[in-house]
C-alpha positions as CSV (number, residue, x, y, z in Angstrom):
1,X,45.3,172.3,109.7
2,X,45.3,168.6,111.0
3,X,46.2,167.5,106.9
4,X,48.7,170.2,106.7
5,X,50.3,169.2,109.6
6,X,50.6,165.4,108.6
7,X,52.4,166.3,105.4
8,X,54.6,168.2,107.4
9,X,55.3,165.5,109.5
10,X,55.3,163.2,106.4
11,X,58.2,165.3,104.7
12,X,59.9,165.5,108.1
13,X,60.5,161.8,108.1
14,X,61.4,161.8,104.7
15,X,64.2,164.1,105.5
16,X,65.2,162.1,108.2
17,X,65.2,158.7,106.3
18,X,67.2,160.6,103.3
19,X,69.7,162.3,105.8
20,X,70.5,158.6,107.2
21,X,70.7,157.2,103.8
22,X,73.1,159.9,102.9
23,X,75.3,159.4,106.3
24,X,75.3,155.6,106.4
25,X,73.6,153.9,103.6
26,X,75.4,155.5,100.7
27,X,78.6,155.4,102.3
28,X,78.5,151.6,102.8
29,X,77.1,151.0,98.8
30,X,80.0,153.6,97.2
31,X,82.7,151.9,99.5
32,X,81.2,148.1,98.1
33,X,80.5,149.3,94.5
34,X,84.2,151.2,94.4
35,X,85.7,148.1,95.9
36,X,84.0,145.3,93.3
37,X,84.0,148.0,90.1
38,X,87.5,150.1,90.7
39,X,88.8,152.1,87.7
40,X,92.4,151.0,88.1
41,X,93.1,147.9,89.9
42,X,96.9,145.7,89.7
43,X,95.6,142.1,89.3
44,X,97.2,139.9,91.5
45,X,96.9,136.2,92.4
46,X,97.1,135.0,96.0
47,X,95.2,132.4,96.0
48,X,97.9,130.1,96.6
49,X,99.1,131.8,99.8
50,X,95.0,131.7,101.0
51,X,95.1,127.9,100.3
52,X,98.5,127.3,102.2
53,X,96.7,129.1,105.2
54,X,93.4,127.1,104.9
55,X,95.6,124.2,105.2
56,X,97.5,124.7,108.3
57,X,94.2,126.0,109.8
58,X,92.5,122.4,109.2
59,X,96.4,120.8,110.3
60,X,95.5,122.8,113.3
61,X,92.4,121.4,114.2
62,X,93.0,117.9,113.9
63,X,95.8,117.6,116.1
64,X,94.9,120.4,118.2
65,X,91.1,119.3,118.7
66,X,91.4,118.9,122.4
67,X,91.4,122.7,122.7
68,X,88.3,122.9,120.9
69,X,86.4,120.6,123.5
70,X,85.8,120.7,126.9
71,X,88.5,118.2,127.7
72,X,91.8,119.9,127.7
73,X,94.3,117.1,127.9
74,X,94.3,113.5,126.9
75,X,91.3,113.6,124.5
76,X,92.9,114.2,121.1
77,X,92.2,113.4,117.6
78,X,94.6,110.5,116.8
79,X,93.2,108.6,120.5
80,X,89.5,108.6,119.5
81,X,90.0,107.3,115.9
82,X,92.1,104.9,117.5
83,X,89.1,103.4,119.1
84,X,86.7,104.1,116.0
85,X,85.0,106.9,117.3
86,X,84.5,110.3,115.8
87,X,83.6,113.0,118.1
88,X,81.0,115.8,116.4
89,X,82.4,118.8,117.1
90,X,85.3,117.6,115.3
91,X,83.5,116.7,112.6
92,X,81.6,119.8,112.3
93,X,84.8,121.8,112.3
94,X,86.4,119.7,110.0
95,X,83.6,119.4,107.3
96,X,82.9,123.4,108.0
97,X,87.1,124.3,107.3
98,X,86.8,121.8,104.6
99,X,83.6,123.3,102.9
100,X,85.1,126.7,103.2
101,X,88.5,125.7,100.8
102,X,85.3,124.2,98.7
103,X,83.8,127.5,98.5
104,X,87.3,129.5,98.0
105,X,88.3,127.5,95.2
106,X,84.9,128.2,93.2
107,X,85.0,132.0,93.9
108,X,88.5,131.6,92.4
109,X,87.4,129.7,89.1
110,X,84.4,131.9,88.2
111,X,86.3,135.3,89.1
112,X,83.6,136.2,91.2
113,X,84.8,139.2,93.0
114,X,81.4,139.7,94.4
115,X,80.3,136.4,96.2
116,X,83.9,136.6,97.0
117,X,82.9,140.2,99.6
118,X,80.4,138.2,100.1
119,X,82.0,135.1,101.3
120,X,84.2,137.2,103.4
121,X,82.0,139.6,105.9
122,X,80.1,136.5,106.4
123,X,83.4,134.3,107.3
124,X,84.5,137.2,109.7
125,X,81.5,137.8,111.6
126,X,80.7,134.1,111.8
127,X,84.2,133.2,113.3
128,X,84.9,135.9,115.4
129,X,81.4,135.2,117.1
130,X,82.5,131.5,117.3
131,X,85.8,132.1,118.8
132,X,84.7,134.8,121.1
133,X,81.4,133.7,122.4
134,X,80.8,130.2,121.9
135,X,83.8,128.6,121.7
136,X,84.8,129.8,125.8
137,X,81.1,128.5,126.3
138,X,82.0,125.1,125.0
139,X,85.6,124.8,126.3
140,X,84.9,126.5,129.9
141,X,88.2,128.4,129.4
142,X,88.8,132.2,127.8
143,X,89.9,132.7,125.0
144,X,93.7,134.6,126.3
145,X,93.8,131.2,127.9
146,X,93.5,129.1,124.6
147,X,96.6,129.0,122.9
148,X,95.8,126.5,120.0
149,X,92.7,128.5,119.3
150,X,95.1,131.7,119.6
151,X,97.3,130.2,116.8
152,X,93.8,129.1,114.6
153,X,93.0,132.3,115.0
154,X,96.0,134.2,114.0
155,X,96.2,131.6,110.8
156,X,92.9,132.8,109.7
157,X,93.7,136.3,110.1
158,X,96.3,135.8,108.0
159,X,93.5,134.2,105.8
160,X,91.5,137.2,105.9
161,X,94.3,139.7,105.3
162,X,95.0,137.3,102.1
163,X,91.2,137.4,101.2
164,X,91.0,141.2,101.4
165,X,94.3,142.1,99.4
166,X,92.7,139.4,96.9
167,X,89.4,141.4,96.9
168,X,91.1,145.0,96.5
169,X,92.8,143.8,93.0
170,X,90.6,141.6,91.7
171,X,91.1,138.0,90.4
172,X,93.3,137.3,87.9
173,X,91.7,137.5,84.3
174,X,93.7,133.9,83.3
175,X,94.1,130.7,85.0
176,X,96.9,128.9,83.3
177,X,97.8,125.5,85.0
178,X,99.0,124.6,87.9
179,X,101.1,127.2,90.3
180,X,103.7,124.6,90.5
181,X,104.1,124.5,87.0
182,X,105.4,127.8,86.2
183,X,109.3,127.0,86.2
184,X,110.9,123.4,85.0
185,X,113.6,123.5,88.0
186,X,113.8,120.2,90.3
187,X,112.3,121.8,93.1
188,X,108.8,122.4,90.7
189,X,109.1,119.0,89.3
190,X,109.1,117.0,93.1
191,X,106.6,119.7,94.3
192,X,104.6,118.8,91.6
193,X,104.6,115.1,91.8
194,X,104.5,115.3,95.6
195,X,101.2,116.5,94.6
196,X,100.2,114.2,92.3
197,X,100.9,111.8,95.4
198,X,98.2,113.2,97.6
199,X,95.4,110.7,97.6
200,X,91.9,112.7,95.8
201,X,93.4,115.6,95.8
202,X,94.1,115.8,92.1
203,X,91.2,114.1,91.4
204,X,88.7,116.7,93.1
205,X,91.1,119.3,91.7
206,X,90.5,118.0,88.3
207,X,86.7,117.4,88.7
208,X,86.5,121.6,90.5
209,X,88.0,123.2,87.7
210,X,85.9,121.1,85.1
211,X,82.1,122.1,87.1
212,X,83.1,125.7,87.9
213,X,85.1,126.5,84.5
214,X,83.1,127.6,81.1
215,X,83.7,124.8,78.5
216,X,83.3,122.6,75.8
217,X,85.0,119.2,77.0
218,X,83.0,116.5,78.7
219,X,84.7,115.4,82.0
220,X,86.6,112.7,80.7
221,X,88.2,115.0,77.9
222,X,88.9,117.1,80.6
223,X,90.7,114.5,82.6
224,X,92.7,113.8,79.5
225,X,94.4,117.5,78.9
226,X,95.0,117.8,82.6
227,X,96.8,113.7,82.6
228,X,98.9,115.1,78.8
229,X,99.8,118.3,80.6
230,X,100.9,116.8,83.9
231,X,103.1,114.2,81.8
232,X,104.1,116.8,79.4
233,X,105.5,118.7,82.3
234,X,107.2,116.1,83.8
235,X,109.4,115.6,80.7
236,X,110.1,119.1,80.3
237,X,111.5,119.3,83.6
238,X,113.7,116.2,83.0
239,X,114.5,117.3,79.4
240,X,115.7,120.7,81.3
241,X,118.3,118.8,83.7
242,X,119.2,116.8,80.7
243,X,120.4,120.5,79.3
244,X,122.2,121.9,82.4
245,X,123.6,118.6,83.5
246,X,124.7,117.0,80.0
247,X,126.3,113.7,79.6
248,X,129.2,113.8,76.9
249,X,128.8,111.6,74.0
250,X,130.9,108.2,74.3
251,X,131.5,108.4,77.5
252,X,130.8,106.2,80.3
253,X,128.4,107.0,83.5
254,X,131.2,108.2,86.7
255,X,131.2,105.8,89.5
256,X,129.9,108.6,91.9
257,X,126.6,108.1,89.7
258,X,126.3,103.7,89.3
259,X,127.5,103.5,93.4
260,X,125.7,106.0,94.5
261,X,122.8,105.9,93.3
262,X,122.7,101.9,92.2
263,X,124.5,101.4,95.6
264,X,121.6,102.7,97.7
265,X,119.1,101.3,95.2
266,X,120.6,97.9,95.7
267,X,120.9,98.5,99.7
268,X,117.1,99.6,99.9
269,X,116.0,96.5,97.6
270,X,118.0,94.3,100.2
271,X,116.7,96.1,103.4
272,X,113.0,95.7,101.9
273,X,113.6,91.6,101.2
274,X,115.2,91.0,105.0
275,X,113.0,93.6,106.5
276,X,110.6,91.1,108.6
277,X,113.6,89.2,110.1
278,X,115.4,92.3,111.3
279,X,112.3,94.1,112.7
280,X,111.2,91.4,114.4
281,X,114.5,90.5,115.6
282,X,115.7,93.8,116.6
283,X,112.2,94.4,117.5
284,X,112.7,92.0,120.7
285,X,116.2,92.1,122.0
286,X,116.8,96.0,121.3
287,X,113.5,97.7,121.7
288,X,111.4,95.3,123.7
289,X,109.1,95.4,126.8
290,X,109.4,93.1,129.5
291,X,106.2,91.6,129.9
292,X,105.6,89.7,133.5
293,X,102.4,87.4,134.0
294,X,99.8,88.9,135.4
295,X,97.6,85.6,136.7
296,X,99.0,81.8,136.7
297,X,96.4,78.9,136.8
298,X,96.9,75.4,137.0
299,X,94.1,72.5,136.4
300,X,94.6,68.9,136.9
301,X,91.8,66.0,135.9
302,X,92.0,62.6,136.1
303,X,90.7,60.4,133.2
304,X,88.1,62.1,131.4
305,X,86.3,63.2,134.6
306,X,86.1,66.9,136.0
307,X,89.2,68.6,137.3
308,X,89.8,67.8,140.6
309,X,92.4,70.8,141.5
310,X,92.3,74.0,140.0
311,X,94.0,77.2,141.7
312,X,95.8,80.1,140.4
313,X,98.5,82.6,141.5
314,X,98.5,86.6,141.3
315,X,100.2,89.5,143.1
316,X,102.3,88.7,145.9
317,X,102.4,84.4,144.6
318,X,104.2,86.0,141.9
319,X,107.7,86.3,142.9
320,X,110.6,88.1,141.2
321,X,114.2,87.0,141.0
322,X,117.7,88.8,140.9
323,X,120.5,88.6,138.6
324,X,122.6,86.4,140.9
325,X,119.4,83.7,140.9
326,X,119.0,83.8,137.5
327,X,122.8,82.5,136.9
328,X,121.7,79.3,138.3
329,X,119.2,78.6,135.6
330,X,122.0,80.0,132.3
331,X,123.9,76.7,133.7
332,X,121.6,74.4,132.3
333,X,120.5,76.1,129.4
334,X,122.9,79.1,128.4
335,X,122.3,79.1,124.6
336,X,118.3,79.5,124.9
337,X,118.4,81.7,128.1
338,X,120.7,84.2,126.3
339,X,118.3,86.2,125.2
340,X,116.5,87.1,128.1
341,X,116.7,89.2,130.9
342,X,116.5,88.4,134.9
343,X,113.3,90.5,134.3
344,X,111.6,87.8,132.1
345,X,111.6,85.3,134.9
346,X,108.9,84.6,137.9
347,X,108.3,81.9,139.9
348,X,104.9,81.4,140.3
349,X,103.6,79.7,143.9
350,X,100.2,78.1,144.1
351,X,99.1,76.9,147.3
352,X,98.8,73.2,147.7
353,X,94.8,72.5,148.4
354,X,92.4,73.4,145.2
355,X,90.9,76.5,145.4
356,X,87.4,74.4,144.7
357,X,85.5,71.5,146.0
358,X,85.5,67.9,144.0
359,X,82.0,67.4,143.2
360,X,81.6,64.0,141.9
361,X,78.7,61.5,141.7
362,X,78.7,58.0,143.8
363,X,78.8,56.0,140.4
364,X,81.6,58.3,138.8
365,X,83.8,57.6,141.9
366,X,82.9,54.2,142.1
367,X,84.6,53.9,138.2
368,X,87.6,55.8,139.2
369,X,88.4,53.8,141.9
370,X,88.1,50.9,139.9
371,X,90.4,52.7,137.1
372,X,92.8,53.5,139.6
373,X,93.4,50.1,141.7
374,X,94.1,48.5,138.0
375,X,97.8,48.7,137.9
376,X,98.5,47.0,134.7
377,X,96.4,50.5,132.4
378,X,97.6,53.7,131.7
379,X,95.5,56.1,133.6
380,X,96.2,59.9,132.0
381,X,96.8,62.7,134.5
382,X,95.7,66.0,132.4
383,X,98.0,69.0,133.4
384,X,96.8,72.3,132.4
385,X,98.3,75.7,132.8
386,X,96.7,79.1,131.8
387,X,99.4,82.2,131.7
388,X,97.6,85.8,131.4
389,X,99.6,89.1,130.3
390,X,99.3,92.3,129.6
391,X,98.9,93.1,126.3
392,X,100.4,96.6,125.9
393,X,99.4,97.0,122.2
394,X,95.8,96.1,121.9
395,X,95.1,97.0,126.0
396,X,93.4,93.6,126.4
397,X,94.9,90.3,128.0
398,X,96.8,87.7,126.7
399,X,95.8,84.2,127.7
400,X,98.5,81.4,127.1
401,X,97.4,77.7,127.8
402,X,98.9,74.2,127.5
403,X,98.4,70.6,128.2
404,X,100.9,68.3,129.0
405,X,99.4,64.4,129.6
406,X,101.7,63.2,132.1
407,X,102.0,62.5,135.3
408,X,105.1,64.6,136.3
409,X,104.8,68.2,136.7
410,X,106.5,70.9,134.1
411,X,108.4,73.0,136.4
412,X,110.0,75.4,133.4
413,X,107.0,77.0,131.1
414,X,107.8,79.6,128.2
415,X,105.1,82.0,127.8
416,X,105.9,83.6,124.1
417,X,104.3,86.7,122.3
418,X,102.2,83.6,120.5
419,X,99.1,82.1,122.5
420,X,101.2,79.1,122.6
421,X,102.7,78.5,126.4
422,X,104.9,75.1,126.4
423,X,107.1,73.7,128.2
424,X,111.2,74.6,127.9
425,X,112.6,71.1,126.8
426,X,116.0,72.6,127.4
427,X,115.8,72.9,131.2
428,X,115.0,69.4,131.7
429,X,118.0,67.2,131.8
430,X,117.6,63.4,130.7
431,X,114.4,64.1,130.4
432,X,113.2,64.2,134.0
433,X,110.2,65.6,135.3
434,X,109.5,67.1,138.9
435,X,106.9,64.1,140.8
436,X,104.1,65.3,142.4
437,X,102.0,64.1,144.8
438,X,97.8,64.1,145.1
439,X,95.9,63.7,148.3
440,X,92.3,63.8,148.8
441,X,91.2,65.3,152.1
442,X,87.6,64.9,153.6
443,X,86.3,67.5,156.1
444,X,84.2,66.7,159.2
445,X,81.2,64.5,159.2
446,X,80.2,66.6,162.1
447,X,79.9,69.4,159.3
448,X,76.3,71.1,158.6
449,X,77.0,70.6,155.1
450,X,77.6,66.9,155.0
451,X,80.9,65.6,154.1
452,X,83.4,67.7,152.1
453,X,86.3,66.3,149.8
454,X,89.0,68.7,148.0
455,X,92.6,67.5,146.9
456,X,95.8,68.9,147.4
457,X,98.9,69.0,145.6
458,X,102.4,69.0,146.7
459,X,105.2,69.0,145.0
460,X,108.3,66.5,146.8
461,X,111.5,68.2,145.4
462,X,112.3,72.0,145.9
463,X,113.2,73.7,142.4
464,X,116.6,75.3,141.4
465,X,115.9,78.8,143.3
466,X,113.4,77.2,145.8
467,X,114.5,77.9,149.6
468,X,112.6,75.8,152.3
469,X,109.7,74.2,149.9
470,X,107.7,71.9,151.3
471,X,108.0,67.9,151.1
472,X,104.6,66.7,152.5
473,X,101.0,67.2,152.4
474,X,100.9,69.4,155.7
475,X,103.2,71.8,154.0
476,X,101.7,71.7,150.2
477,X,102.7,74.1,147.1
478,X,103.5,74.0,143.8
479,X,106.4,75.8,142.0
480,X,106.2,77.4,138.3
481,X,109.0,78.9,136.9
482,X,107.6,81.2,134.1
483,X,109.9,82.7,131.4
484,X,107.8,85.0,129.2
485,X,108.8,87.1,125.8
486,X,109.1,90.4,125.3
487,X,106.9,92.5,123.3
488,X,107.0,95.2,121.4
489,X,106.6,98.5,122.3
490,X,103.7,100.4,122.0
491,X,104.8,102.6,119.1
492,X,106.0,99.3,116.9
493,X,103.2,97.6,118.1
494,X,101.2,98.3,114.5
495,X,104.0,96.4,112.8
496,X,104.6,93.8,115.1
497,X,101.2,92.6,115.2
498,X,101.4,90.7,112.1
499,X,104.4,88.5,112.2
500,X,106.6,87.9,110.1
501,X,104.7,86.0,107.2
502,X,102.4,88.7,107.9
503,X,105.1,91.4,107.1
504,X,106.0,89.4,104.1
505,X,102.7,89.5,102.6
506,X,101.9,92.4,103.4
507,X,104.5,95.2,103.6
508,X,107.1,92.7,101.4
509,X,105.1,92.1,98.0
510,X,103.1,94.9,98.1
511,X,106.2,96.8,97.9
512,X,107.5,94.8,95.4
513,X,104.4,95.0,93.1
514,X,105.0,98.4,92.7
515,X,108.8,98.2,92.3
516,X,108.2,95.6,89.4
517,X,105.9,98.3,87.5
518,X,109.6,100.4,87.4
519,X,111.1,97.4,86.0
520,X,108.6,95.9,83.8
521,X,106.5,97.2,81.2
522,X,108.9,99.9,80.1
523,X,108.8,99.7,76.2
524,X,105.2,100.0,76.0
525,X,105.3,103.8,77.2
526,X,108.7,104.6,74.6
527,X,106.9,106.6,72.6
528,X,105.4,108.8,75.2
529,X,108.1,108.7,77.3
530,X,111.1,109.1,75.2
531,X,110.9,112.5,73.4
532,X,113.3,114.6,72.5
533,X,111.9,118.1,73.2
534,X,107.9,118.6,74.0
535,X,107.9,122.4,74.0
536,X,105.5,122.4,71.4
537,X,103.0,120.3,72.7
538,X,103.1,121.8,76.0
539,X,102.5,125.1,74.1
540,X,99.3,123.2,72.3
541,X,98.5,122.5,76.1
542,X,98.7,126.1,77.4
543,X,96.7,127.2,73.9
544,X,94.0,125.1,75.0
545,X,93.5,126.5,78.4
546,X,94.3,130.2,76.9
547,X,91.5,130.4,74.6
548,X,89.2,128.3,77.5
549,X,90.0,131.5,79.6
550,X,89.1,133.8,76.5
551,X,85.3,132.7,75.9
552,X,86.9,131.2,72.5
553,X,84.9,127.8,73.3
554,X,85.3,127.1,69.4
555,X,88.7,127.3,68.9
556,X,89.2,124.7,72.3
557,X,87.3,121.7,70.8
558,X,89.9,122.5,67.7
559,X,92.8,122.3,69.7
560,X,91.7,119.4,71.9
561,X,90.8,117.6,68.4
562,X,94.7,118.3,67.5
563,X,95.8,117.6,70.8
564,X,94.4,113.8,70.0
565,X,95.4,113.4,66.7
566,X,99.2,114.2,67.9
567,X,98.8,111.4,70.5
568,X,97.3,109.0,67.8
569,X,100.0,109.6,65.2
570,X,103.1,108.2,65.5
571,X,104.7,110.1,62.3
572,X,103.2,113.6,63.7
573,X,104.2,113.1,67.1
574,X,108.0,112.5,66.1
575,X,107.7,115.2,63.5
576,X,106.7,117.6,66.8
577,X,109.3,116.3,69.1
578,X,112.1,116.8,67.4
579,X,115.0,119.1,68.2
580,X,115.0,123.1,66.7
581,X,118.0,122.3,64.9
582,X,116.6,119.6,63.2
């Protein structure tokens, strides 16, 4: 009874196991086996369309990253690469939406419909569990309050749409070429080179389609047919215009052609040789950024000893003047001062007594002394000035020093876009120079810390915009007037940043080097370049990658051989090229 019961139970369960096999299993395998093995099926190519998507999506996520972090503002692509840093989860998407048009594309070569299903549940489930589970983990935020991950989103479901059509009919039995290729109108022909432009891209395009595509040609051959049928093209195209647009025999080119066309050639080569001058002329008085001083410092040392007054200015030392002050100053010098504003000039007041002590030893003074009650030498007084600015391009600070070995103060100090500060010859008239004055003051010798010795610096006449300076040592100060350059803004700043020689060498003869290879070199490429109709050897071309697509291996190694044999005879190749009617 017990046995006859278990094989009850037995065939029980295998009723149950077939039953579910028959609701849900074989269901599932007919719907996959009718989808990859249809009786009737419309072959269609969409691959294009798929790729177009995959490309916005990976658009998307570069300059959208921020949405995919858990920053939300201020933290995007362009900023961190900027600063040499690449943050990992954009590089994980990137490489991941990167890997995928990998994948796509070798799906598409070997026509596997298949891997292709494949391919696809595993893309959906894997991004809809990303975008709905851990990207609101990552980001703190849902995903209805995402927008840029809305838009990714409803890119690849375009995607997937694409994929699925694609996987209902089945890849296309033959890959002829490029998509681009198909018509010889204008359009095609700057699509076409536009793409040619794109740096790798036909490179890994070329060395895809050679790994994932049965044939005979080493890479290198390879390479070759693609570069003939790409050139081949071109020509066509041209030799197409040539047709619709034909120039009468005899007759000379219209002037609507030679100036407008030569005209704007001729402006273009002129704005490219004068570029540097204008930029960084306009650069300044049009665009440019007033750039204040952010920290004035004066040093003075006598002889070769240690500075005996040091003390700089900032903030509220840094004055500001109006329009109607800054008239007073175009008097003297109107033809350099023209070019700045009211906004370029501050008056920089140091206080009189040094900001540090003057340490000196007994047998240092004892020479200085001597130095200074000899009347008949030269004793050098070393004035030294340190100007720091903003530097809105780089985010660091500019520092701008000078020495000036006289004994006269430089009232008037330039401070350009150069590390370079000097002194504005053009304000000074006859040469003079404001006087100063030193004092050395001595503290208490009641003091705990012995005796105590500092200098102090006045200045004896009050300066052009001066009001009440002072005129002894009670009173001290010291008066800079600063005029500083503009810079360039921050969008410029990339250009601006090399100067003009830098411009020159290199923005100006780069560009020219590759302007001299239109000019130069020309009647070396006559016989490729110059011929008269190429239909048949871009039919050899399209034979070659018909009978690739047909298994006919053979038959491809005999057409690539007569592809190179057309290119190494002169006499076959004109005998190919010529006109129908002749």
């Amino acid at each position: 009874v017990r046995k006859l019961q278990l094989e009850h139970l037995c065939i029980f369960y295998r009723y149950r196991f077939c039953r579910f096999c028959d609701i849900f299993y074989q269901p599932i395998r007919q719907f996959f086996y009718n989808l990859i093995h249809p009786e009737y099926n419309a072959v269609t190519d969409v691959y294009v369309l798929m790729f177009l998507a995959d490309t916005v999506d990976f658009i998307i996520i570069v300059f959208g990253f921020w949405a995919f972090g858990k920053h939300q503002g201020g933290a995007d692509i362009t900023s961190s690469l900027s600063e040499d840093q690449v943050p990992g989860p954009f590089l994980v998407m990137v490489l991941i939406q990167f890997g995928t048009m990998v994948v796509d594309r070798a799906l598409y070569l070997r026509k596997t419909v298949m891997g292709k299903v494949i391919f696809q549940v595993v893309l959906v489930f894997g991004i809809h569990f990303w975008m709905f589970f851990i990207l609101p983990g990552i980001t703190d935020r849902r995903f209805s309050q995402n927008n840029i991950a809305q838009l990714w989103y409803f890119v690849k479901c375009i995607y997937f749409g694409l994929s699925a059509y694609q996987i209902r009919c089945g890849y296309p039995t033959r890959i002829l070429g490029n998509f681009l290729t198909k018509s010889y109108s204008y359009v095609n022909l700057f699509l076409f080179q536009g793409f040619r432009l794109i740096p790798f891209l036909t490179e890994l395009r070329a060395v895809m389609d050679w790994v994932w595509t049965d044939t005979t040609l080493s890479l290198s051959s390879w390479i070759c047919v693609e570069d003939i049928y790409a050139h081949i093209f071109i020509l066509k195209c041209w030799r197409e215009s040539e047709k619709r647009y034909p120039q009468p025999r005899g007759q000379k080119k219209k002037k609507v052609v030679k100036y407008g066309m030569g005209g704007m050639i001729v402006m273009l080569l002129i704005c490219i040789v004068w570029f540097p001058l204008l930029f960084m002329s306009l650069i300044k008085s049009v665009a440019g950024v007033v750039n204040t001083p952010l920290d004035v410092s004066v040093t003075l040392t006598l002889g070769g000893l240690q500075p005996i007054f040091t003390m700089s200015a900032q903030q509220n030392h840094l004055k500001n003047v109006s329009p109607a002050e800054c008239l007073c100053l175009l008097q003297n010098a109107m033809q350099f001062l023209e070019s700045y504003v009211y906004e370029d000039l501050t008056i920089a007041k140091l206080e009189g007594s040094s900001n540090s002590l003057w340490t000196i030893s007994p047998p240092s003074k004892e020479n200085l002394i001597k130095m200074l009650s000899n009347t008949d030498e030269k004793f050098p007084l070393t004035f030294t000035w340190s100007i720091q600015r903003y530097c809105r391009v780089q985010h660091l600070t500019s520092i701008h020093t000078r020495k000036y070995i006289r004994l006269n103060d430089n009232l008037y100090i330039r401070a350009p876009s150069d590390s370079n500060a000097k002194p504005i010859e053009q304000l000074y008239l006859d040469e003079e120079y404001m006087s100063i004055t030193l004092s050395l003051h001595k503290s208490s010798k009641d003091s705990t810390e012995g005796v105590q010795e500092w200098w102090i610096v006045n200045q004896t006449e009050a300066g052009p915009l001066s009001v009440g300076s002072a005129r002894n040592a009670n009173e001290s100060g010291l008066e800079l007037y600063i005029i500083s350059d503009q810079v360039s803004p921050p969008s410029l700043g990339f250009l601006a940043g090399y100067g003009i020689m830098g411009l020159y060498m290199s923005v100006v003869l780069v560009i020219g080097k590759f302007v001299r290879e239109f000019f130069s070199g020309i009647s070396h490429t006559i016989m490729f370049e110059e011929l008269p109709n190429v239909d048949r050897i871009l039919k050899l071309c399209t034979d070659i990658f018909l009978v690739r697509e047909t298994g006919e291996l053979d038959l491809e190694e005999d057409l690539y051989a007569k592809l190179i044999f057309l290119y190494r005879s002169p006499e076959t190749m004109i005998k190919w090229t010529r006109e129908k009617s002749e």
